[in-house]
N, C-alpha and C positions, 0 to 999 in steps of 0.2 A: 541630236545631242541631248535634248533635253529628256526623252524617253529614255536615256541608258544613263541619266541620272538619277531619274524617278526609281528606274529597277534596281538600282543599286541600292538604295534607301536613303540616298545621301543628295541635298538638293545644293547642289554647290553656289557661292554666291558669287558674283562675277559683275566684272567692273570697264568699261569704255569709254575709248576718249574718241572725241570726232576732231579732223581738220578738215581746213579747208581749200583748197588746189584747184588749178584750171587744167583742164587739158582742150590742145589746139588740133586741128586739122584741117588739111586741104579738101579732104572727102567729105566729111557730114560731120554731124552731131554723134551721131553714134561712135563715130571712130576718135573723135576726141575724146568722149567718157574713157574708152577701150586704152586708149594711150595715158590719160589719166591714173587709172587704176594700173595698167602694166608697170609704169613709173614708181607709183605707190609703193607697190608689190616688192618692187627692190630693196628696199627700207624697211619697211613696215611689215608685221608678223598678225595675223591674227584679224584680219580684216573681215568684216562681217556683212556691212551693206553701206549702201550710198543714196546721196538723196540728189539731185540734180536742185541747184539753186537758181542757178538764171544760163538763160540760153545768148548769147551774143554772137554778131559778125564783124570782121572787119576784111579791109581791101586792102591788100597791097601791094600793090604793085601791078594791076589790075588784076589780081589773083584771090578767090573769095575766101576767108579764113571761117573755119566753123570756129567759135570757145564755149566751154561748160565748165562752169564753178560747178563743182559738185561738195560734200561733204562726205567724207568715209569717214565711218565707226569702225575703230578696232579694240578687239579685247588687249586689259593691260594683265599682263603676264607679272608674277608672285617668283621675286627673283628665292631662288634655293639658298637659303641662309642657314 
C-alpha cells in the first residue's frame, strides 16, 4: 500500500484506532487470537495488526481455557460528505 502511494505522488495520511478484546479457546492460544480477530472482523473494517497483551488460563469445569487480550489497530475510514 504504501509503494502505490509513493507512485502515485500522493502520500496519503491516515489515521487508527486500537481496542482491546479477549478471545477464548479450548485449543491453544493460537486459536483464541484466531477467534478474536474472526469476531472483530464482523464489525470492524480496515484492521491492520494486533499486538497480544497478556496470555491467561482458566479451568472450568475441569476443562483448560486458553484467553488473549490482544489489541487490533484499524484504519478509521473519511466518511464521503
Amino acid at each position: 500500500m504504501y509503494y502505490e502511494e509513493l507512485q502515485g505522488g500522493i502520500m496519503s495520511e491516515r489515521v487508527y484506532k486500537k481496542i482491546r478484546i479477549v478471545g477464548v479457546s479450548t485449543e491453544s492460544y493460537e486459536k483464541a487470537i484466531q477467534n478474536a480477530i474472526a469476531e472483530a472482523q464482523k464489525t470492524l473494517h480496515g484492521l491492520a495488526w494486533f499486538e497480544v497483551v497478556e496470555q491467561r488460563g482458566a479451568i472450568v469445569d475441569g476443562t483448560i481455557e486458553f484467553q488473549v487480550t490482544i489489541e487490533i489497530g484499524f484504519k478509521i475510514e473519511r466518511a464521503n460528505v
